[in-house]
C-alpha positions as protocol buffer text, in pm:
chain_id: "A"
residue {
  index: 1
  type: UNK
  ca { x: -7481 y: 4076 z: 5874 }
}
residue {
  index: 2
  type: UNK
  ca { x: -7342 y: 3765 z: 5996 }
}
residue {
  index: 3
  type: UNK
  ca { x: -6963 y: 3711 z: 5870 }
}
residue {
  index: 4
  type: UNK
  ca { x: -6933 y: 3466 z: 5594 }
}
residue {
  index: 5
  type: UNK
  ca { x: -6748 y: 3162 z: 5728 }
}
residue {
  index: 6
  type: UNK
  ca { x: -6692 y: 2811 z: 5666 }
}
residue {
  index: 7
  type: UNK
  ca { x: -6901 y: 2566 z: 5868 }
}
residue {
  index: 8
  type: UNK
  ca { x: -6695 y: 2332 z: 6081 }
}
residue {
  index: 9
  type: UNK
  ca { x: -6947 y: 2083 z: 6150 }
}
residue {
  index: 10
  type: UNK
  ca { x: -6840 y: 1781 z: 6051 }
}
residue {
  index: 11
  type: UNK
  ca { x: -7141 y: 1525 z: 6173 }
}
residue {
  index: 12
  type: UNK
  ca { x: -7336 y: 1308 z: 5931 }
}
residue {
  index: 13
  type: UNK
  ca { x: -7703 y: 1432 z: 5737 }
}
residue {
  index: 14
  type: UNK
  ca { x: -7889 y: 1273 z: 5563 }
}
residue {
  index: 15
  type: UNK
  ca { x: -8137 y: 1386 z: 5258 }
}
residue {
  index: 16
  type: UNK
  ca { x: -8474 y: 1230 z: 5120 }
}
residue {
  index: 17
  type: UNK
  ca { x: -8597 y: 1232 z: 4806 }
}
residue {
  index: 18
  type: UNK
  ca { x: -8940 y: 1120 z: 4646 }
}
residue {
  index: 19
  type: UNK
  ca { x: -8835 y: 819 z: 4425 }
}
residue {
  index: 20
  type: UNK
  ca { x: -9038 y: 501 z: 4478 }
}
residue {
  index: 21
  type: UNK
  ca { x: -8840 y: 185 z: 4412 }
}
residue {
  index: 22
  type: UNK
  ca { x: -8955 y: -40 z: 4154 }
}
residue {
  index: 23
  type: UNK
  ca { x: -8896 y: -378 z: 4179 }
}
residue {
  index: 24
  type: UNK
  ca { x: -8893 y: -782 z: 3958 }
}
residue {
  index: 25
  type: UNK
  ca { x: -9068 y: -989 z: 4098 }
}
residue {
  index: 26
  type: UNK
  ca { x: -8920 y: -1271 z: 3967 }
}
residue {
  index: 27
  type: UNK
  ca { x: -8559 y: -1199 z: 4038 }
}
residue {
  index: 28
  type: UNK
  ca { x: -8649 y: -969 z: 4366 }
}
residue {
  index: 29
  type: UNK
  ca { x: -8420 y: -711 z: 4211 }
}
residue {
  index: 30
  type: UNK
  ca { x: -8484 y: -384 z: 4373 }
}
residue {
  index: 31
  type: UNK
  ca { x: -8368 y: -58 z: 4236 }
}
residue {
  index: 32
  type: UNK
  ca { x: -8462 y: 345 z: 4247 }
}
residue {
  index: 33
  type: UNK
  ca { x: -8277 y: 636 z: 4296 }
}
residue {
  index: 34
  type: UNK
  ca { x: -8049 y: 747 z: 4600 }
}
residue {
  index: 35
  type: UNK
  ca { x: -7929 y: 1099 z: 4468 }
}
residue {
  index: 36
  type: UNK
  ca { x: -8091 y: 1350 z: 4223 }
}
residue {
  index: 37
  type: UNK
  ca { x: -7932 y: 1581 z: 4038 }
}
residue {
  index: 38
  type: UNK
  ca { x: -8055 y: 1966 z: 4022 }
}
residue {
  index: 39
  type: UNK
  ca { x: -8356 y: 1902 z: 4209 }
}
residue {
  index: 40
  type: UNK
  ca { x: -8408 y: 2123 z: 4469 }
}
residue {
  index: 41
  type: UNK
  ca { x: -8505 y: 2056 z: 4831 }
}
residue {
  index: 42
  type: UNK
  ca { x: -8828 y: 2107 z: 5057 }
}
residue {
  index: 43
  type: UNK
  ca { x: -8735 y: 2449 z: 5264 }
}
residue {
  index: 44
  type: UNK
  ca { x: -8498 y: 2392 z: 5551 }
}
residue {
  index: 45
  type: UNK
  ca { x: -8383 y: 2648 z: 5784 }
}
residue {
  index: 46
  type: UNK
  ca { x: -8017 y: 2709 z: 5909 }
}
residue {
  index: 47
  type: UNK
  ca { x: -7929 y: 2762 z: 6228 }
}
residue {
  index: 48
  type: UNK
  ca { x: -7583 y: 2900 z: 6160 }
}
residue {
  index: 49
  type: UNK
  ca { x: -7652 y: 3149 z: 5890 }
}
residue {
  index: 50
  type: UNK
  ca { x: -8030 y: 3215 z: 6038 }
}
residue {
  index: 51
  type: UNK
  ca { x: -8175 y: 3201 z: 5691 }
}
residue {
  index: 52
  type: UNK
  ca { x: -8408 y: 2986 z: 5506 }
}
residue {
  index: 53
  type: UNK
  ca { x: -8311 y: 2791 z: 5200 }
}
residue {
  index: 54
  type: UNK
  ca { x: -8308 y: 2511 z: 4947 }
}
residue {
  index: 55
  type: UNK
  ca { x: -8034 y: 2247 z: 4867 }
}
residue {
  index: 56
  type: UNK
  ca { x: -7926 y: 2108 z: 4525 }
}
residue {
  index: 57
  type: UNK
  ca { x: -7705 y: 1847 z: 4424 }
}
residue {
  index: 58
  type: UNK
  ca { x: -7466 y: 1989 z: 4138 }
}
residue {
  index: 59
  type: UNK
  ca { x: -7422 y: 1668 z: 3908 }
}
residue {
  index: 60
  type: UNK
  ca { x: -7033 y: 1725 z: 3927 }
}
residue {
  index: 61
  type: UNK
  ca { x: -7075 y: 1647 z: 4283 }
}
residue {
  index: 62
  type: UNK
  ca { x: -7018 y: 1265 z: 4250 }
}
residue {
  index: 63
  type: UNK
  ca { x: -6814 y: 1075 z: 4035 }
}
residue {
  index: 64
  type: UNK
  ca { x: -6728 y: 704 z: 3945 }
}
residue {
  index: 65
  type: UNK
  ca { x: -6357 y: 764 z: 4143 }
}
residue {
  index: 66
  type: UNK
  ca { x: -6531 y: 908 z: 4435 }
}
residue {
  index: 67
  type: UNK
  ca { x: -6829 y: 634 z: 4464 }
}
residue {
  index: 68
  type: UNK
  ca { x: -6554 y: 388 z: 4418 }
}
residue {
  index: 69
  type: UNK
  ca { x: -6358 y: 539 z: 4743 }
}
residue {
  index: 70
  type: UNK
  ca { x: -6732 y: 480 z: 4918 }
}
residue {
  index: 71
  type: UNK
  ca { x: -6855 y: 213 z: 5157 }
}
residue {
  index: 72
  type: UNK
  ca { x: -7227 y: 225 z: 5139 }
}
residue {
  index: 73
  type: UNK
  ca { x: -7480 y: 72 z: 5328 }
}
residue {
  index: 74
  type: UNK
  ca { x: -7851 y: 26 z: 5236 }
}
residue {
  index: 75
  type: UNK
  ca { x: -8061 y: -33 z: 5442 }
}
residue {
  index: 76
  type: UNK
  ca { x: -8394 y: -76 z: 5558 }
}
residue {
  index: 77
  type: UNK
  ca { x: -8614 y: 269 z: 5709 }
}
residue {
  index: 78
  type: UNK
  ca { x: -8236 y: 405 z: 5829 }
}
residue {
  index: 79
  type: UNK
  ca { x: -8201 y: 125 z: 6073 }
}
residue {
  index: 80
  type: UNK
  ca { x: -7837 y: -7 z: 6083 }
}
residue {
  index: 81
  type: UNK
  ca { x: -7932 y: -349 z: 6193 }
}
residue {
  index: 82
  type: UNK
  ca { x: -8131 y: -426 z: 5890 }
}
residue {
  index: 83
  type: UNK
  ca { x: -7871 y: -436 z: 5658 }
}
residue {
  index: 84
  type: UNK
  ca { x: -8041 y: -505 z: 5261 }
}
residue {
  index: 85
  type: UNK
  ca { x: -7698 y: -476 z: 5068 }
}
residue {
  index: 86
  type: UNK
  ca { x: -7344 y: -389 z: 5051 }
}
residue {
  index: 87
  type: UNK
  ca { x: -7138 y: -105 z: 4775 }
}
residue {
  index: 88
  type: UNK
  ca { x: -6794 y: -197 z: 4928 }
}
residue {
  index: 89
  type: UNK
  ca { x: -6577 y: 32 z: 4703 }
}
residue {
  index: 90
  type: UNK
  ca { x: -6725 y: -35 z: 4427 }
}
residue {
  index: 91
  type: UNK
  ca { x: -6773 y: -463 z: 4548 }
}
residue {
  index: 92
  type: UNK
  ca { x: -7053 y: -622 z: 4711 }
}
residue {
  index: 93
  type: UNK
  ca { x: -7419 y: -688 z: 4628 }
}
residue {
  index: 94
  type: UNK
  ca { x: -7540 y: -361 z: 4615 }
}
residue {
  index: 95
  type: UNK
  ca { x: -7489 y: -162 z: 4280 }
}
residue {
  index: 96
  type: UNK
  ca { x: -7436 y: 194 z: 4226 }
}
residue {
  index: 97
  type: UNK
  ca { x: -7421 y: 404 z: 3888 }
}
residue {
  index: 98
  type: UNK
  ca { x: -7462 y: 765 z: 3766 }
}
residue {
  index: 99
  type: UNK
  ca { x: -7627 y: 902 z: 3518 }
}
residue {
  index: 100
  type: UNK
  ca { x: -7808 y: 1246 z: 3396 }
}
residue {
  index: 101
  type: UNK
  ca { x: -8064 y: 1249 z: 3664 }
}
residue {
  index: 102
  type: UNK
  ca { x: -7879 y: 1109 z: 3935 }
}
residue {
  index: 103
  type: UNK
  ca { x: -7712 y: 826 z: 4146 }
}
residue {
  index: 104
  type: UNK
  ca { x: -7898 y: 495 z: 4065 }
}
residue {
  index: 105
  type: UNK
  ca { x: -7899 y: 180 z: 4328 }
}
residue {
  index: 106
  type: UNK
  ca { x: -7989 y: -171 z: 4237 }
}
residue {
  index: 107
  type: UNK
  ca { x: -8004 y: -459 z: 4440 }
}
residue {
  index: 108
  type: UNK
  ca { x: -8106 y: -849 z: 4516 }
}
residue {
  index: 109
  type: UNK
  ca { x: -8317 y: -821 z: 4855 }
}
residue {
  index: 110
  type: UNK
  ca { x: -8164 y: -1074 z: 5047 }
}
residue {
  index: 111
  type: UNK
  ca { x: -8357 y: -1366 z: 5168 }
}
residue {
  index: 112
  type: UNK
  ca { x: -8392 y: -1253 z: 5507 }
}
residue {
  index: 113
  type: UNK
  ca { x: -8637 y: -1083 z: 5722 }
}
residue {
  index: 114
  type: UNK
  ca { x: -8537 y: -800 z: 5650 }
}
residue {
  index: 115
  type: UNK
  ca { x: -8542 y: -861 z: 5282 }
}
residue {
  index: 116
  type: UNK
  ca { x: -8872 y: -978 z: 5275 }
}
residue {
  index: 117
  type: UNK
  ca { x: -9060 y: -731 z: 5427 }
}
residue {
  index: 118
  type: UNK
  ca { x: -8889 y: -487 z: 5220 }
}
residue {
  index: 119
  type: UNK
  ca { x: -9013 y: -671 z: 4896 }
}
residue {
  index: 120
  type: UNK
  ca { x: -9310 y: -731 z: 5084 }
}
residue {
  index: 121
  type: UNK
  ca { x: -9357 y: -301 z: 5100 }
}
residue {
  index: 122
  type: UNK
  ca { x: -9285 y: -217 z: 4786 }
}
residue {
  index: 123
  type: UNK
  ca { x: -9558 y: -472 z: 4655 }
}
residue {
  index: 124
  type: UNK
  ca { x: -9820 y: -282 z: 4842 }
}
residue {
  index: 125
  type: UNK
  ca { x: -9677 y: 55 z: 4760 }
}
residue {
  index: 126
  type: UNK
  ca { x: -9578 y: 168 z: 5123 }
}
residue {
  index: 127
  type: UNK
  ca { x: -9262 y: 265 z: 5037 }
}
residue {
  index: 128
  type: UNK
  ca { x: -9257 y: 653 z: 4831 }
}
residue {
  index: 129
  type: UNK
  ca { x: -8891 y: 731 z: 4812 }
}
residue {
  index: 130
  type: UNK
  ca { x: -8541 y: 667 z: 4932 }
}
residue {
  index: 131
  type: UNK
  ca { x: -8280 y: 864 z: 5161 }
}
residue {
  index: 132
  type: UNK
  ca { x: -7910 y: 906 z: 5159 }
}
residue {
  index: 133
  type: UNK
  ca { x: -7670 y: 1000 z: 5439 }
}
residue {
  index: 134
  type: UNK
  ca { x: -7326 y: 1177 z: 5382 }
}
residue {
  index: 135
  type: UNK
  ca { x: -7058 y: 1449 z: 5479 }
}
residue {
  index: 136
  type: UNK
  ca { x: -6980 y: 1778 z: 5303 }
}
residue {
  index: 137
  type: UNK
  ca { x: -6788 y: 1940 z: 5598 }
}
residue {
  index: 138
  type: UNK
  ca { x: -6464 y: 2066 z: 5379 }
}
residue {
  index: 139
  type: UNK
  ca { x: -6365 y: 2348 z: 5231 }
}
residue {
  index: 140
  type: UNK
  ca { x: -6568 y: 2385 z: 4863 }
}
residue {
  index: 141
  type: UNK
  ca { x: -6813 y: 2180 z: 4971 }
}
residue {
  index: 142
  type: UNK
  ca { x: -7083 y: 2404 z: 5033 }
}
residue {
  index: 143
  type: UNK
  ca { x: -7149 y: 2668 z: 4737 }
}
residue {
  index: 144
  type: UNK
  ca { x: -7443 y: 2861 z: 4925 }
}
residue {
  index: 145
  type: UNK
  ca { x: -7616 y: 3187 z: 4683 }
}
residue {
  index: 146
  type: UNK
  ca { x: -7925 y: 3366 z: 4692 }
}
residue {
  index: 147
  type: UNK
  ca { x: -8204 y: 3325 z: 4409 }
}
residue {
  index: 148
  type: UNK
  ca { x: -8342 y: 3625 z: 4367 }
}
residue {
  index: 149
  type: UNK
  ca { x: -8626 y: 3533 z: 4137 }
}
residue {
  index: 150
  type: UNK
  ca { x: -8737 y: 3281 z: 4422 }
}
residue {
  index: 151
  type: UNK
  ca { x: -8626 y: 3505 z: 4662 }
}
residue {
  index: 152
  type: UNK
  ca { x: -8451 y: 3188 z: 4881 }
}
residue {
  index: 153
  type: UNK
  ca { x: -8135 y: 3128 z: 4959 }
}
residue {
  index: 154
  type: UNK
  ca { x: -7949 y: 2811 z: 4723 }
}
residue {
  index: 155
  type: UNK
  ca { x: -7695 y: 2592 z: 4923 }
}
residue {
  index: 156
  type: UNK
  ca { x: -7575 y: 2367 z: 4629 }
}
residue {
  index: 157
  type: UNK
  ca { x: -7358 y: 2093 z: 4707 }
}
residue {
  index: 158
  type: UNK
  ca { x: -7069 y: 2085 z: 4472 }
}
residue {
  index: 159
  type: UNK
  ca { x: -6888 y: 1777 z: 4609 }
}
residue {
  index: 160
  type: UNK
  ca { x: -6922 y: 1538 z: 4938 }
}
residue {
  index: 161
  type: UNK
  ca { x: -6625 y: 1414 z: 5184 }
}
residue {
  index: 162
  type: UNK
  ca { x: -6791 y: 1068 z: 5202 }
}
residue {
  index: 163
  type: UNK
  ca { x: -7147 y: 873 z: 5080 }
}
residue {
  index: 164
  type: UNK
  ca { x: -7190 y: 634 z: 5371 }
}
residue {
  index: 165
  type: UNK
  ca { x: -7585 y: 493 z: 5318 }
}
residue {
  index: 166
  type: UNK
  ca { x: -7886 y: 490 z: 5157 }
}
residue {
  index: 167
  type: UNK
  ca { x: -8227 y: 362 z: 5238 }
}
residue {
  index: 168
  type: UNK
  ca { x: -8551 y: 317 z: 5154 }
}
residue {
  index: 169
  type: UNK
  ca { x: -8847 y: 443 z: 5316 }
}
residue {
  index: 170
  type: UNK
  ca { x: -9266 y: 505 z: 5352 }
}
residue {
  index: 171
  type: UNK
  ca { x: -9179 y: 893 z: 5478 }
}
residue {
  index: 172
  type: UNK
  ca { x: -8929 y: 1074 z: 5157 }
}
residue {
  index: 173
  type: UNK
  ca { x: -9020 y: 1414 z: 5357 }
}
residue {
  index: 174
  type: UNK
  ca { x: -8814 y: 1273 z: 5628 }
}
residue {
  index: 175
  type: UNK
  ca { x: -8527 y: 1476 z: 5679 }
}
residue {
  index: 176
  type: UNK
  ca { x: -8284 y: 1415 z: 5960 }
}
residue {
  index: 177
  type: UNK
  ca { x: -8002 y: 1633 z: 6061 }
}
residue {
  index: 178
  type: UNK
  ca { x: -7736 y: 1820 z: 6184 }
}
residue {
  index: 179
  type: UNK
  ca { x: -7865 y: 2072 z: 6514 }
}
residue {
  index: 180
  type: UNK
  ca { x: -7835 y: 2344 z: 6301 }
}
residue {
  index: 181
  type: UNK
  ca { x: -8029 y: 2231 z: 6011 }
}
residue {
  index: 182
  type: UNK
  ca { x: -8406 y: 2165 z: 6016 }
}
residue {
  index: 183
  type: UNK
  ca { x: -8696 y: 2119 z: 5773 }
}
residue {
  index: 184
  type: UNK
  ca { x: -8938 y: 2379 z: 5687 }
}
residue {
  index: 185
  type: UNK
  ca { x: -9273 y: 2233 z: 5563 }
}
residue {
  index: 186
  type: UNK
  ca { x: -9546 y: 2478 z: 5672 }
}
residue {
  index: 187
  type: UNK
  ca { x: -9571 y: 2798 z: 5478 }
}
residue {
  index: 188
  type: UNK
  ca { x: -9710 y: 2979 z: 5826 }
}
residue {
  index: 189
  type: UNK
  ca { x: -9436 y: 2829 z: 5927 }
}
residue {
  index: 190
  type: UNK
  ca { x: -9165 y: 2984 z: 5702 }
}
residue {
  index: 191
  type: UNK
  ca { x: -9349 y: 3385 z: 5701 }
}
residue {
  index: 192
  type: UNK
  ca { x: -9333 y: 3350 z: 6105 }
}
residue {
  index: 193
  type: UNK
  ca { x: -8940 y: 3317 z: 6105 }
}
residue {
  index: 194
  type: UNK
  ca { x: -8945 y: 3538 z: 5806 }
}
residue {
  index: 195
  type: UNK
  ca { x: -9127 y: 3756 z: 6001 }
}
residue {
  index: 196
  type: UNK
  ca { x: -8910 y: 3726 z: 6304 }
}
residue {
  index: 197
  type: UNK
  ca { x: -8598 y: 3795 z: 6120 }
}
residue {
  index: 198
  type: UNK
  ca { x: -8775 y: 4136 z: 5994 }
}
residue {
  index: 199
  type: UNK
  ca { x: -8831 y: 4246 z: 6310 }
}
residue {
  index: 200
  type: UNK
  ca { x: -8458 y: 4128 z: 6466 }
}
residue {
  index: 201
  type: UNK
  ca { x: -8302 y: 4382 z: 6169 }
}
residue {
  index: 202
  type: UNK
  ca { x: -8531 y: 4658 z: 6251 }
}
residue {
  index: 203
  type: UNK
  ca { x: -8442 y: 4614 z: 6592 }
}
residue {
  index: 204
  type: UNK
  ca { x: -8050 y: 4626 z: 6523 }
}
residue {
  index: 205
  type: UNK
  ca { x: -8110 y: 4937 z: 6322 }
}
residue {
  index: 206
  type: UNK
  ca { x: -8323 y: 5085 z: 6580 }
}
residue {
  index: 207
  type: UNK
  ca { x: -8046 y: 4987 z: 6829 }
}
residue {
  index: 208
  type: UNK
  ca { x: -7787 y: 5112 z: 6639 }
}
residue {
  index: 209
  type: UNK
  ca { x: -7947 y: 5433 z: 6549 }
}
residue {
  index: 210
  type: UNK
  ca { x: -8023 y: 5504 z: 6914 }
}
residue {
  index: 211
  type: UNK
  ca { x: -7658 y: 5468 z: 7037 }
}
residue {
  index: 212
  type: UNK
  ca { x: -7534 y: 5675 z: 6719 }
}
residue {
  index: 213
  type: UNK
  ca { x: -7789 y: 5934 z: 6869 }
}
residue {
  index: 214
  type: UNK
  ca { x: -7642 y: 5917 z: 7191 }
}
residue {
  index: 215
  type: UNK
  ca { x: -7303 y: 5946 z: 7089 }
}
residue {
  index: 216
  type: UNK
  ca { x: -7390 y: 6331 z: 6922 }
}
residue {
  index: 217
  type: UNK
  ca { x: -7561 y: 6383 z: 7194 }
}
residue {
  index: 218
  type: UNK
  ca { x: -7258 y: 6315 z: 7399 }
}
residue {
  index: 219
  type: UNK
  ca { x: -7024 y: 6517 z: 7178 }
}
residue {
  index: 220
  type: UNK
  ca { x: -7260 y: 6847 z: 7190 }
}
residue {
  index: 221
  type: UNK
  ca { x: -7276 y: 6812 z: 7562 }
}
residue {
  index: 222
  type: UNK
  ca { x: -6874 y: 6814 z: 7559 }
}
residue {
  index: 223
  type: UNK
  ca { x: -6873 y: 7117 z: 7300 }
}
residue {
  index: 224
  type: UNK
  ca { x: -7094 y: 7299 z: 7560 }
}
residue {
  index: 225
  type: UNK
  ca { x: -6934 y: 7233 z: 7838 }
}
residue {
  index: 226
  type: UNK
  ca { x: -6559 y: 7377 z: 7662 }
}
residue {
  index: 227
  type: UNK
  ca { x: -6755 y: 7728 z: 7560 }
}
């Protein structure tokens, strides 16, 4: 079993959910939800710990004192460059607030190209939820348990070292990041490396048996040869 350590990578991920922005179209006030509480992930499968599993967000995760230590971006389909508003520490023109269900965002799209096309998508309904991109690299971070009723491993988030944007976006399934973490959508998909991991154990305890033979075997050899 692999030893039970602390992850050290300290890169940025980011994590969709399916929340479809509403918007007033009289004001072109935009606002949906970033973060949701206690609502578990699609499957994603860790590199690391070589396991399958689910992530939560515990709701004592983020607080008014940490958003306030934030600067978050939000953007437009994760692009940098197309900037839609501005949480500065808790300035700017982009709003942020917590509640039971989650972090919500609210916003004026600016009157830029960028602004208008986003108003312009959400109109038609192209745009199905919105993403979030963060670090949870420290100690406590990470509180990672195994559901035995769903038979999955949990990684629940318990608190983040930094919130640093959110977007909005036609593709909520889109999950990108770290190298060792990657989504899981296909159930053939999830029984194969469930499958594969079945067969790596039974080949360490095959393995291990073998040399444990091998050592008796040794040891009677020795016994004859001192008679």
């Amino acid at each position: 079993m692999k030893e039970q350590k602390e992850k050290l990578y300290q890169g940025r991920e980011v994590r969709s959910i399916v929340s479809v922005p509403s918007l007033n179209e009289e004001s072109r006030i935009v606002e949906g939800y970033a973060i949701l509480f206690n609502s578990r992930s699609q499957m994603m499968y860790d590199w690391y710990y070589d396991e399958i599993f689910v992530e939560e967000i515990a709701p004592e995760a983020i607080t008014e004192e940490f958003l306030r230590s934030c600067d978050v971006k939000m953007l437009l389909e994760h692009n940098r460059s197309r900037l839609l508003a501005r949480w500065n520490r808790g300035e700017g023109s982009l709003e942020l607030s917590i509640d039971e269900k989650g972090v919500k965002y609210r916003f004026e799209a600016p009157k830029t190209n960028s602004g208008d096309e986003a108003l312009e998508h959400i109109r038609r309904g192209d745009f199905a939820g919105s993403s979030f991109g963060f670090y949870a690299y420290s100690e406590g971070c990470i509180n990672r348990y195994y559901d035995k009723e769903e038979d999955i491993w949990v990684h629940q988030i318990r608190k983040f070292d930094k919130i640093v944007d959110a977007t909005i976006t036609c593709d909520p399934a889109y999950l990108e990041t770290t190298a060792e973490v990657r989504s899981v959508e296909d159930r053939a998909v999830v029984e194969q490396i469930r499958a594969n991991q079945e067969a790596k154990k039974q080949a360490e305890t095959e393995q291990k048996r073998s040399e444990e033979l091998s050592k008796e075997y040794s040891e009677y050899r020795n016994r004859i040869s001192n008679l």
